[in-house]
C-alpha positions as CSV (number, residue, x, y, z in Angstrom):
1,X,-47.6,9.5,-72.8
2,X,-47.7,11.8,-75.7
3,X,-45.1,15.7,-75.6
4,X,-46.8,17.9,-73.8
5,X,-47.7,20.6,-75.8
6,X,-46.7,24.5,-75.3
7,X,-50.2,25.5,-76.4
8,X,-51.2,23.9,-73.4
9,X,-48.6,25.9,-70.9
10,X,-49.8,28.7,-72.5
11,X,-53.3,28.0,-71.7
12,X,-52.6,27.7,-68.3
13,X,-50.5,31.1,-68.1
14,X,-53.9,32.5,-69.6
15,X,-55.3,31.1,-66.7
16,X,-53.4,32.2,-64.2
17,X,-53.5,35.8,-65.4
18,X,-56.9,35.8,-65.2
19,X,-57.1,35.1,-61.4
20,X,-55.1,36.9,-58.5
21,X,-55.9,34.3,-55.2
22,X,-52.5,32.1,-54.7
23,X,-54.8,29.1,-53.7
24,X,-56.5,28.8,-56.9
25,X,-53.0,29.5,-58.7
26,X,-51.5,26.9,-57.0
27,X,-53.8,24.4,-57.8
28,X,-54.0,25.5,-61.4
29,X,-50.3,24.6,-61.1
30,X,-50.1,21.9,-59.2
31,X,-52.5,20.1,-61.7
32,X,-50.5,21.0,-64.7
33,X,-46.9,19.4,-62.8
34,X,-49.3,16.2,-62.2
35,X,-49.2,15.9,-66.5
36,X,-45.9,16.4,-67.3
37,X,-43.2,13.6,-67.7
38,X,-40.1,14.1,-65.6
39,X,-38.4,16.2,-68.1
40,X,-41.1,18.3,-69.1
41,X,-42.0,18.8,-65.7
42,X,-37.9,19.9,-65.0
43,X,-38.8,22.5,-67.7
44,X,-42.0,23.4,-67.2
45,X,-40.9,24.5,-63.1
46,X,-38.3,27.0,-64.2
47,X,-40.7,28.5,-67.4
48,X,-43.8,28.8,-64.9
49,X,-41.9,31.2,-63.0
50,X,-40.5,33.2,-66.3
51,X,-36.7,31.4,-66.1
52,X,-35.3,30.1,-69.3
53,X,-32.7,28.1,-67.4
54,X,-31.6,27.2,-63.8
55,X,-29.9,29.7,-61.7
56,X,-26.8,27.6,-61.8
57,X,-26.7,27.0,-65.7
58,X,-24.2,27.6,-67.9
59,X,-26.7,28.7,-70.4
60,X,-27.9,32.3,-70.5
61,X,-30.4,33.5,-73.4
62,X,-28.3,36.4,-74.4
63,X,-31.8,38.0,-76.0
64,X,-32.7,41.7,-75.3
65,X,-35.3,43.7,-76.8
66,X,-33.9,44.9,-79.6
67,X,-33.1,41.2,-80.7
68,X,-36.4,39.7,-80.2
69,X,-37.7,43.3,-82.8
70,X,-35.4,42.1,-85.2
71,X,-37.2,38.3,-84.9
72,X,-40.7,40.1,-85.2
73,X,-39.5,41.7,-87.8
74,X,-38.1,39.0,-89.8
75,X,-41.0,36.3,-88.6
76,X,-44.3,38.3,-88.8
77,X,-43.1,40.9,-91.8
78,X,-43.6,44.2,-90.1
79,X,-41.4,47.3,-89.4
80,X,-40.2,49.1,-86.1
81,X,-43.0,51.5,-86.5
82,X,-45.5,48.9,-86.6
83,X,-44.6,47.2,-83.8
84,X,-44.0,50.4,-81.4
85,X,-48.0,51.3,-82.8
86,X,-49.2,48.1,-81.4
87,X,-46.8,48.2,-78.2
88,X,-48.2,51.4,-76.8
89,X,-51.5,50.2,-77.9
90,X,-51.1,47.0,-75.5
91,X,-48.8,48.3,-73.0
92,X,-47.2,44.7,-73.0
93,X,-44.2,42.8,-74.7
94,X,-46.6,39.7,-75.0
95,X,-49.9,40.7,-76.4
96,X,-47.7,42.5,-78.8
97,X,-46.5,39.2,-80.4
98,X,-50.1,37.8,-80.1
99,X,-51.4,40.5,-82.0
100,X,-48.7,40.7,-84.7
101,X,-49.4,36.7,-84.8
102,X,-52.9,37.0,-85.8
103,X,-52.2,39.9,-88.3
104,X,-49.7,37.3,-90.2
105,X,-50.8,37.6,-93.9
106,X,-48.8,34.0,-94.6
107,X,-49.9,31.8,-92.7
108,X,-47.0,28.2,-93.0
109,X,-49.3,24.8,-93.8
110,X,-48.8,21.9,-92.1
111,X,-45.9,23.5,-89.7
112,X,-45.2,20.9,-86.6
113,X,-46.7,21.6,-83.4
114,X,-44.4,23.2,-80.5
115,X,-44.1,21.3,-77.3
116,X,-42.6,22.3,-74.3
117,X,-39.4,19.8,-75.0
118,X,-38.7,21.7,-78.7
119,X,-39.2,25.4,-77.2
120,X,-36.8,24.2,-74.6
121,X,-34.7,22.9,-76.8
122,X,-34.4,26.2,-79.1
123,X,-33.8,28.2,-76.5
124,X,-31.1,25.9,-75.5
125,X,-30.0,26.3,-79.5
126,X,-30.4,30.3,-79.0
127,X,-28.1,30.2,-75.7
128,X,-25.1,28.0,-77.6
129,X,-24.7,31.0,-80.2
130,X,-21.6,33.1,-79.1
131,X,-19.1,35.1,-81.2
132,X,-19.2,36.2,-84.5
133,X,-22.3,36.0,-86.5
134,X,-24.2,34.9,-83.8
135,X,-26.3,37.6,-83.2
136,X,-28.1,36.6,-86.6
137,X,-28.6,33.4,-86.0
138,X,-30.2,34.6,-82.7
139,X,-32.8,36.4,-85.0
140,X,-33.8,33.3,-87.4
141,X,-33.8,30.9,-84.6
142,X,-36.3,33.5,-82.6
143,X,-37.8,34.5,-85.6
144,X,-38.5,30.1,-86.7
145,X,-40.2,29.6,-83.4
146,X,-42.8,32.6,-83.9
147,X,-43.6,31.3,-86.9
148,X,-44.5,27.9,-85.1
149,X,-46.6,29.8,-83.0
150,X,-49.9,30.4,-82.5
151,X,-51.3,34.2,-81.3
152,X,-51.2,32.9,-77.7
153,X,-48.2,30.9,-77.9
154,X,-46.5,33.8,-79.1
155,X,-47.8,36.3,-76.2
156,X,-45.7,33.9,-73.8
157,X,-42.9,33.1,-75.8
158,X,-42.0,36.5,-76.7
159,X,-42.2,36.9,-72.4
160,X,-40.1,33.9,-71.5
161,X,-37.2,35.1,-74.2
162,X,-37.0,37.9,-72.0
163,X,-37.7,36.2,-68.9
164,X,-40.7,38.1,-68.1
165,X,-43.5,35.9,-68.0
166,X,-44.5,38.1,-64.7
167,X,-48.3,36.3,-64.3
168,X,-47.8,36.0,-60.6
169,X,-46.2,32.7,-59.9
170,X,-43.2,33.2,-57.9
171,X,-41.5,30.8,-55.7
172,X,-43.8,30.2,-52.5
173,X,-46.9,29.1,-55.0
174,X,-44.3,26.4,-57.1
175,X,-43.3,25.4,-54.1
176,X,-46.6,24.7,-52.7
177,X,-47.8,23.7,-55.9
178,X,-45.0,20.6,-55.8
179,X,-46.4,19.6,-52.4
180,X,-49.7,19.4,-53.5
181,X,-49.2,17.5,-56.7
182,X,-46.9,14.8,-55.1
183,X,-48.5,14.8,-51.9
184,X,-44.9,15.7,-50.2
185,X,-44.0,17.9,-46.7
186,X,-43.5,21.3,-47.7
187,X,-41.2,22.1,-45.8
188,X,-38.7,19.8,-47.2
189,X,-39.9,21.0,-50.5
190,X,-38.7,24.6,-48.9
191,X,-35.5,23.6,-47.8
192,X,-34.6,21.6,-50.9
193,X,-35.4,24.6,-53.0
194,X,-33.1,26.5,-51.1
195,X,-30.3,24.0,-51.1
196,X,-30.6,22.6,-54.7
197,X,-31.5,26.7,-56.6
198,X,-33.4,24.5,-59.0
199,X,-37.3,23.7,-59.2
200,X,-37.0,21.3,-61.4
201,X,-34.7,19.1,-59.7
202,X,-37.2,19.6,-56.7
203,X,-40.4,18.3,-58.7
204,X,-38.4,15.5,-60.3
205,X,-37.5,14.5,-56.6
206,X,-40.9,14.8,-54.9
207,X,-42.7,12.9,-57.8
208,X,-40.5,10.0,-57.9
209,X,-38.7,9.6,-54.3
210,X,-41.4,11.6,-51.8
211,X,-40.6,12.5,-48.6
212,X,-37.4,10.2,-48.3
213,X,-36.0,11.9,-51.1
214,X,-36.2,15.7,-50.6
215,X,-34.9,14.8,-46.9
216,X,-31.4,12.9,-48.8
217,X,-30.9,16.3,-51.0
218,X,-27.5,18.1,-50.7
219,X,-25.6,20.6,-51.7
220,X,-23.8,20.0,-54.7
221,X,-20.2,22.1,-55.2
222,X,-20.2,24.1,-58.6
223,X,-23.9,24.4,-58.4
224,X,-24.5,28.2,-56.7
225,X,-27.0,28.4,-54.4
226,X,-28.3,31.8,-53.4
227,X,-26.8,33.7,-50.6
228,X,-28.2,34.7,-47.3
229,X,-29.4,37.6,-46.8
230,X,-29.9,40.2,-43.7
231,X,-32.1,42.7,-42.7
232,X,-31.2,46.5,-41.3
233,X,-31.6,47.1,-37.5
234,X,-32.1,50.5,-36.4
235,X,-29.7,50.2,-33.9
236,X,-27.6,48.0,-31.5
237,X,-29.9,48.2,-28.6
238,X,-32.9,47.3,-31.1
239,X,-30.3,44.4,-32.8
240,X,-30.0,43.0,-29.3
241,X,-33.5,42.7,-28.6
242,X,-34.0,40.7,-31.3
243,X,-30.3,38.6,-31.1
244,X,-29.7,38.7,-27.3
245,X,-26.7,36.1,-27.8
246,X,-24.9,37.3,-31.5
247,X,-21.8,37.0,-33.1
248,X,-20.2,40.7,-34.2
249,X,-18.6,40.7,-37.5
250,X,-17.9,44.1,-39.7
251,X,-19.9,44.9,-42.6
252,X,-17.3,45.4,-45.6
253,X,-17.7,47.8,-47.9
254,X,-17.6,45.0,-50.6
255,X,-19.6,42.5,-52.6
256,X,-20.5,39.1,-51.8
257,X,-18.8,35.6,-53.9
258,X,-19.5,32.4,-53.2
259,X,-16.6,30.0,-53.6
260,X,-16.8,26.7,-54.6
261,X,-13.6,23.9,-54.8
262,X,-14.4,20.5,-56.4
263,X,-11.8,17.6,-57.5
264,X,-8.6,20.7,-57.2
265,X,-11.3,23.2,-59.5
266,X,-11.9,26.7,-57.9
267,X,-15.0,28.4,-59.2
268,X,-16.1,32.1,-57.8
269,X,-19.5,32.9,-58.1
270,X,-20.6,36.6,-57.5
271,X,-23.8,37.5,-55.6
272,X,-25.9,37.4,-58.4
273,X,-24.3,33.9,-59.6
274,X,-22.7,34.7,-62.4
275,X,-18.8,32.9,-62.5
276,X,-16.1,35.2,-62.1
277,X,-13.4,33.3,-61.4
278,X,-11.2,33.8,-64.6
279,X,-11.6,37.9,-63.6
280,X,-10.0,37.5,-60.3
281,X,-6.8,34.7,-60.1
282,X,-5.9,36.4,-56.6
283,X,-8.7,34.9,-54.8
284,X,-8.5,31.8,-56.3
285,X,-4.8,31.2,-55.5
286,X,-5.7,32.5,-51.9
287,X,-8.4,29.7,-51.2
288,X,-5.9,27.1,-52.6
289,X,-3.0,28.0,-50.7
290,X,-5.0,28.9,-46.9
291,X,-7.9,26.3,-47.0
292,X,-7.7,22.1,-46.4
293,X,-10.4,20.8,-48.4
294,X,-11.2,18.3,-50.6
295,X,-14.5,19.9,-51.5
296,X,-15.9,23.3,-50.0
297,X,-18.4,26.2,-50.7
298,X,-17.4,29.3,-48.9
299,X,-19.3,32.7,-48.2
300,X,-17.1,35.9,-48.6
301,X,-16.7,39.5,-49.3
302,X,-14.5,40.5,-51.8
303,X,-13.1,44.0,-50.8
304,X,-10.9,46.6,-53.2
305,X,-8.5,48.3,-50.8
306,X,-6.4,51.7,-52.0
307,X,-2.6,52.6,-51.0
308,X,-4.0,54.2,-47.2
309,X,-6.0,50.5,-46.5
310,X,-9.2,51.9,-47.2
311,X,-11.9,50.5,-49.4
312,X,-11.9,51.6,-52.6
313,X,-15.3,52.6,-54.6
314,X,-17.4,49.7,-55.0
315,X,-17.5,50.8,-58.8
316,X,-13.7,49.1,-58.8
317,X,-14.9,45.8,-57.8
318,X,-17.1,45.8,-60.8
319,X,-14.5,46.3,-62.9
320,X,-12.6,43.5,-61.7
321,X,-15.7,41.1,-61.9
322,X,-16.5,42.5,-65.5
323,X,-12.6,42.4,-66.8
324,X,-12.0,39.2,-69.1
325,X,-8.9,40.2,-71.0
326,X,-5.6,41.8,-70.0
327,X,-6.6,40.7,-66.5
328,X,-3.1,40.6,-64.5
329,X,-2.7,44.1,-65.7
330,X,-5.8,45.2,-63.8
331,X,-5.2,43.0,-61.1
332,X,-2.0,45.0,-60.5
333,X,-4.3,48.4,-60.5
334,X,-6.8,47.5,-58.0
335,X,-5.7,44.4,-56.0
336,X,-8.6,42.5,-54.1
337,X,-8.8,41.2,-50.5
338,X,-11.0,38.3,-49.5
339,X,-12.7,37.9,-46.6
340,X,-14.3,34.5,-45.5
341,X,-17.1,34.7,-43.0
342,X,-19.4,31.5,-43.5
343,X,-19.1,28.2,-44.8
344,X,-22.2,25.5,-46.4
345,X,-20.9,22.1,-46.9
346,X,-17.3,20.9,-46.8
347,X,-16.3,17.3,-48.1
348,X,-20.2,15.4,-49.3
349,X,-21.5,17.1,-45.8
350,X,-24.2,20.2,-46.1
351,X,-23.5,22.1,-43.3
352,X,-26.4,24.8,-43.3
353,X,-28.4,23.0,-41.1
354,X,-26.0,23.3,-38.8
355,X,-26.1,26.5,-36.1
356,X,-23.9,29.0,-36.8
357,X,-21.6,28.7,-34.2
358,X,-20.7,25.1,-35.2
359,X,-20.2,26.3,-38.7
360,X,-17.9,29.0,-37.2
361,X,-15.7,25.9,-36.1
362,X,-15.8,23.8,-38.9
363,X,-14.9,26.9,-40.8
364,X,-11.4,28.0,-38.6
365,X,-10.1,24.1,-38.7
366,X,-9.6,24.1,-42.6
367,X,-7.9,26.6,-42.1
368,X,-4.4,26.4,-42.8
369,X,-2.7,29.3,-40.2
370,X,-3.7,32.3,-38.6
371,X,-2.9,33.8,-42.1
372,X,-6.4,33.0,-43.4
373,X,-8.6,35.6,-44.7
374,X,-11.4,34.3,-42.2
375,X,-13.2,37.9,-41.0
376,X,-13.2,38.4,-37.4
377,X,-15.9,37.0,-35.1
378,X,-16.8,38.6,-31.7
379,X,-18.8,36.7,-29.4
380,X,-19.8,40.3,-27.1
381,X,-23.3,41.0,-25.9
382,X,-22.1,44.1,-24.5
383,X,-23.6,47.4,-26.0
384,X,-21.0,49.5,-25.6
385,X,-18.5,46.6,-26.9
386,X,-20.9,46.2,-30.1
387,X,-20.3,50.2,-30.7
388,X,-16.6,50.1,-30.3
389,X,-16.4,47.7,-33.0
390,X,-19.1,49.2,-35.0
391,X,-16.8,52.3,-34.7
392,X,-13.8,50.3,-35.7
393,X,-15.2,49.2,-39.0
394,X,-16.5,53.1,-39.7
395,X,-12.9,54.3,-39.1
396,X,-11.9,51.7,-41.5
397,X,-13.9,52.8,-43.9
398,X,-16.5,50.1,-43.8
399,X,-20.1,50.0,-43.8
400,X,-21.2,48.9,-40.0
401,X,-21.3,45.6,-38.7
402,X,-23.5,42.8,-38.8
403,X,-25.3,40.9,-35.7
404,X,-25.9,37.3,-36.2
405,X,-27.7,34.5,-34.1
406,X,-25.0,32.2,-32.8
407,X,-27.5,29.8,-33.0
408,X,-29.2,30.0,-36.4
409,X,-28.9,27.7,-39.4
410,X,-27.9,29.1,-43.2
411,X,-31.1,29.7,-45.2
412,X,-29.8,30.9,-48.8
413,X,-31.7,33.6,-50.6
414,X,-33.8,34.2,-47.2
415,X,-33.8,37.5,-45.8
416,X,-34.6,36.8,-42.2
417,X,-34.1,38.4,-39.0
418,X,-31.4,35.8,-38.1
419,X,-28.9,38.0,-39.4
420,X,-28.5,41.7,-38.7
421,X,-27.4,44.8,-40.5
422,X,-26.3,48.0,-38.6
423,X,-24.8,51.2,-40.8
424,X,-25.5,54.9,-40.4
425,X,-28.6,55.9,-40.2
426,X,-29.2,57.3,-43.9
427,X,-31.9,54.6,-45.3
428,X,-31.6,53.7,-48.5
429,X,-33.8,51.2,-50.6
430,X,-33.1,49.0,-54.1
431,X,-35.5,49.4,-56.7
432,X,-35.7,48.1,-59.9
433,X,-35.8,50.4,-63.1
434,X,-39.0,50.1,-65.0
435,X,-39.2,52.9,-67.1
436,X,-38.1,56.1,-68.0
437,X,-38.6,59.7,-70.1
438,X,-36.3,61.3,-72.8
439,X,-34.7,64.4,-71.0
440,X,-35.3,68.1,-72.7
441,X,-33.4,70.8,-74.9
442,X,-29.4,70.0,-74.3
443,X,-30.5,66.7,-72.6
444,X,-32.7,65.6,-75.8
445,X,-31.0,62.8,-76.7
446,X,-30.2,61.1,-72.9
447,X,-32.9,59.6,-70.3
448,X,-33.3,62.1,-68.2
449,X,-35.3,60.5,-65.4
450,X,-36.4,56.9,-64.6
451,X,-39.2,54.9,-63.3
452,X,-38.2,52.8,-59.8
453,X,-40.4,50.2,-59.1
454,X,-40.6,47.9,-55.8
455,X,-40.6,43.8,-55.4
456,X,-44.1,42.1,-54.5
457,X,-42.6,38.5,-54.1
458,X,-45.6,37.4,-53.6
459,X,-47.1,37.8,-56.4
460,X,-44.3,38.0,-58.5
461,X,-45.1,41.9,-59.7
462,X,-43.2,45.2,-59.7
463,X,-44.9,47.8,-57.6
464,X,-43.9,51.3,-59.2
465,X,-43.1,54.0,-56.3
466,X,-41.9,57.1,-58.0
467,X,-39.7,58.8,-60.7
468,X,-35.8,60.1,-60.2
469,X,-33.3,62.1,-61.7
470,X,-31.5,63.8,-59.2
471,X,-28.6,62.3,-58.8
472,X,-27.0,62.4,-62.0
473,X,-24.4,64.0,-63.5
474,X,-24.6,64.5,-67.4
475,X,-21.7,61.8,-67.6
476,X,-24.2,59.7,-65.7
477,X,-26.8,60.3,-67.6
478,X,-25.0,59.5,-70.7
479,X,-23.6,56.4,-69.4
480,X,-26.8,55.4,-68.0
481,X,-28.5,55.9,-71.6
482,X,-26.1,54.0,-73.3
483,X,-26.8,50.8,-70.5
484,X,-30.5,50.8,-71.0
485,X,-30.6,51.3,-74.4
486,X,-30.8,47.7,-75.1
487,X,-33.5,47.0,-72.5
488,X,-36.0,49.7,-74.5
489,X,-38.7,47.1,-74.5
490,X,-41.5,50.4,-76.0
491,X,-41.8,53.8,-76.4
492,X,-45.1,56.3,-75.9
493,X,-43.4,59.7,-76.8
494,X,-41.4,60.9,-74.5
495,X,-41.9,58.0,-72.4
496,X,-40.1,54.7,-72.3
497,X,-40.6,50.9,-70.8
498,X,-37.9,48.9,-70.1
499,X,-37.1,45.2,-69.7
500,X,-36.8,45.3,-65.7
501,X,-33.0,44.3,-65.3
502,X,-31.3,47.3,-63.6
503,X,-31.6,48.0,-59.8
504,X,-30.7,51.7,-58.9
505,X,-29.6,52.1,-54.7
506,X,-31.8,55.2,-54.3
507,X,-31.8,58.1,-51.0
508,X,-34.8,59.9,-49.9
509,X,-36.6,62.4,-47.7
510,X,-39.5,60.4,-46.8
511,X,-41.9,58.1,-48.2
512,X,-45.7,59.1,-48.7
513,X,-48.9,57.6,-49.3
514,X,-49.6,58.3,-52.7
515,X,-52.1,57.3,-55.3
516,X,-50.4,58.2,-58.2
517,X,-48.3,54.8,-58.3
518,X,-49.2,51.2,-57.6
519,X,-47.8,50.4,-54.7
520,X,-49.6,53.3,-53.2
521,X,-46.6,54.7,-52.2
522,X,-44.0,58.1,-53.5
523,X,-40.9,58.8,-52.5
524,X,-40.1,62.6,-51.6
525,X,-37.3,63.9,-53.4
526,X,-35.0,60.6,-54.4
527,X,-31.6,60.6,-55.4
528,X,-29.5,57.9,-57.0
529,X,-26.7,57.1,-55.0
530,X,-25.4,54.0,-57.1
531,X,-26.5,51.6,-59.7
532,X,-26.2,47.9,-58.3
533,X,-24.5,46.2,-60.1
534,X,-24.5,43.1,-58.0
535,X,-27.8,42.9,-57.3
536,X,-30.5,41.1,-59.5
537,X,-34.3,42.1,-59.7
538,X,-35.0,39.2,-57.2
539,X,-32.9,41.4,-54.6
540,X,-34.5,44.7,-54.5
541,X,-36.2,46.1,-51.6
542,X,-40.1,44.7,-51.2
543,X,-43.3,46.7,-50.9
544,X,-42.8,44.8,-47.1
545,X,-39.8,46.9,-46.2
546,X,-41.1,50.2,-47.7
547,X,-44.1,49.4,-45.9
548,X,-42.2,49.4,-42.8
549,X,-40.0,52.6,-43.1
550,X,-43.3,54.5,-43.8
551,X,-45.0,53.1,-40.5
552,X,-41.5,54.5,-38.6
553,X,-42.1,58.4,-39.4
554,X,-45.3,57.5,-37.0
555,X,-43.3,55.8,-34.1
């Protein structure tokens, strides 16, 4: 069988963009994973969806949008001003690259096709360049593919580099698109997507093993698989209509690491999977010394306490997960605690299938003694027991306490109703900056206000919901404009687009029907309470949940 071509993935994503039913995307899908050899089709699954890489990869593009400029630029002959004219004149990063594609004066004879094996393989070259003088070679290794590339080649590789293909195929329609093209159960294509992070390894395994195969897939230690998530309960009385039989555990007022111990190796993964382990020995030496395993993956909160035993701001966790150097001198300045609460596979066993409960015990007998930082579990069904520990963890200076089904299994990266959130009543929601407008007079030169935007996951879009910029000091604002400076993907005046990569933690009044936004929702007077950090794009709040808060103001 001949290379797949990439003009041929790109002909598909033209497809797909012209249609907006899942069923016919997933069998425009599905038919394209039927042509692909087992290694395009390991490829092909993570670009469909606008992934460079798998979630557990080493390998991370390292491309903004100021880089892939400079590879217009350099490939296509053209200045800045050029290609901001024909950016607001398309609105999008990709139809900007198609049209400065067909406007190339010199066209290169005789220049070898791309196929979806040599794109990957670039991008693979693009991800090794690190330290000095990479940043260049970032630009003519960009800048060498455009110039392979046709018009609509180009509209999809200039979206991929920044890993915003965005043409509606998210992870429900790959999933169902595998079970259609290898005639496999989808539920075991579900559950090995959660357990394995990786639609390609998925595919691979439903084309050449069926049923059989997906059914024999485990975890695999130093390959992160996406946490579990919860949802927020209004209440303990509501909590318990919904979890009659829970386990009571406190909600830190930290941020989530995965741990992972292989062959006497200790990797920490942080909730949006990125390795942290060299930025926080502590832990590391912690697992070693209070856990009996020969292989493990843990789930934790890391917590940053002060000199009274209080959490400190989450803002000091950060810095711990973002220190590389001089790391012992920070560790002395804001000491971590860890917190153990769940555990997925211990010793070639996945253990996620497995209720909660049972986990629970697995968990406490590696334990080594009563020293272990395993976070309390209280097996009460009592309302007024619930609220005494709720209280508790608010005294400590914690955020509330979670309610979990004894009984339920571990689905990573689900947000179910197995597990429970209960915290003060403020709501907040996560949104994802999308945009934003150049502030006036002394504020000229800073972003004065941004564009939030909420999660379809269904259809794999951004749903804008309003505009904030209360909230921010001018320090803020200043350090805010210096972060998304490098994800300034155009510019319309005043106004500004960005690469969606930030997700603010935002506080309202109330949410409103509105017209003036796509989701066909506003928020009434937002504030920015934090930016997150630790959260990715995947984990912002969905059109589902603000959906829901809007349909409580009526209860």
């Amino acid at each position: 069988m001949s290379e797949i071509l990439f003009i041929d993935f790109a002909e598909v994503c033209s497809k797909i963009e012209e249609l907006s039913g899942s069923i016919a995307i997933t069998e425009i899908v599905s038919d394209f994973f039927k042509c692909l050899d087992d290694d395009e089709l390991s490829i092909a699954s993570h670009f469909i969806m606008g992934k460079v890489f798998p979630e557990w990869s080493p390998y991370e593009m390292g491309v903004g949008p100021g880089l892939l400029y400079e590879a217009a630029k350099l490939a296509y002959t053209v200045g800045k001003n050029e290609i901001n004219d024909i950016l607001r004149s398309t609105g999008d990063i990709g139809r900007t690259f198609q049209e400065l594609s067909k406007r190339r004066t010199q066209q290169t004879l005789f220049v070898e096709k791309l196929t979806i094996k040599s794109v990957n393989a670039s991008f693979v070259e693009i991800a090794k360049r690190e330290g000095k003088g990479s940043q260049k070679m970032k630009i003519r290794l960009l800048a060498d593919l455009f110039l392979q590339a046709t018009p609509l080649e180009a509209r999809y590789l200039a979206r991929l580099v920044l890993e915003e293909l965005r043409i509606g195929v998210g992870e429900g329609i790959v999933r169902d698109a595998i079970a259609r093209a290898f005639e496999v159960d989808v539920r075991l294509v579900e559950r090995a997507l959660m357990i394995t992070n990786d639609p390609g390894v998925v595919a691979t395994f439903s084309r050449n093993y069926g049923n059989d195969g997906l059914e024999s897939v485990e975890l695999y230690p130093m390959r992160p698989v996406k946490m579990m998530l919860a949802q927020v309960a209004e209440g303990i009385e509501d909590a318990l209509t919904q979890i009659p039989s829970p386990a009571i555990e406190w909600k830190f007022d930290g941020t989530r690491v995965q741990i992972h111990k292989y062959d006497g190796e200790i990797k920490i993964y942080s909730r949006k999977l990125e390795n942290v382990t060299k930025s926080i020995p502590e832990i590391v030496a912690v697992v070693k010394r209070e856990f009996v395993a020969d292989s493990v993956i843990l789930d934790g909160e890391v917590i940053a306490i002060d000199e009274d035993g209080k959490p400190r701001p989450f803002q000091d966790i950060l810095r711990r997960f973002r220190r590389k150097y001089r790391v012992e001198e920070m560790q002395n300045l804001i000491p971590l605690h860890l917190h153990i609460f769940d555990i997925l596979y211990l010793d070639g066993r996945t253990l996620i299938d497995l209720p909660l409960s049972e986990r629970r015990q697995i968990l406490e007998k590696i334990a080594v003694s009563g020293d272990a930082p395993i976070a309390e579990h209280y097996l009460v069904e009592d309302v007024s027991a619930i609220e005494t520990i709720y209280n508790e963890a608010i005294d400590a200076g914690h955020e509330g306490v979670m309610v979990k089904n004894r009984d339920s299994r571990y689905t990573p990266g689900k947000r179910g109703k197995n597990w429970l959130k209960i915290k003060p009543l403020m709501e907040t929601l996560d949104l994802v900056v999308v945009g934003g407008e150049w502030g006036e007079g002394r504020r000229a030169n800073l972003i004065g206000s941004y564009t939030l935007a909420c999660l379809d996951p269904e259809r794999d879009k951004l749903l804008k919901i309003g505009r904030v910029g209360t909230g921010l000091t001018d320090e803020k604002l200043l350090e805010f404009t210096e972060i998304f400076s490098d994800l300034v993907i155009g510019e319309d005046g005043s106004e500004i687009v960005f690469k969606p990569a930030i997700v603010f933690e935002l506080a309202y009044e109330e949410i409103q029907k509105s017209t003036k936004y796509d989701s066909g929702y506003a928020l009434r007077f937002p504030r920015v309470i934090r930016l997150r950090e630790d959260k990715s794009v995947e984990d912002a709040d969905t059109i589902e949940r603000v959906e829901r808060l809007y349909k409580k103001r009526f209860e």
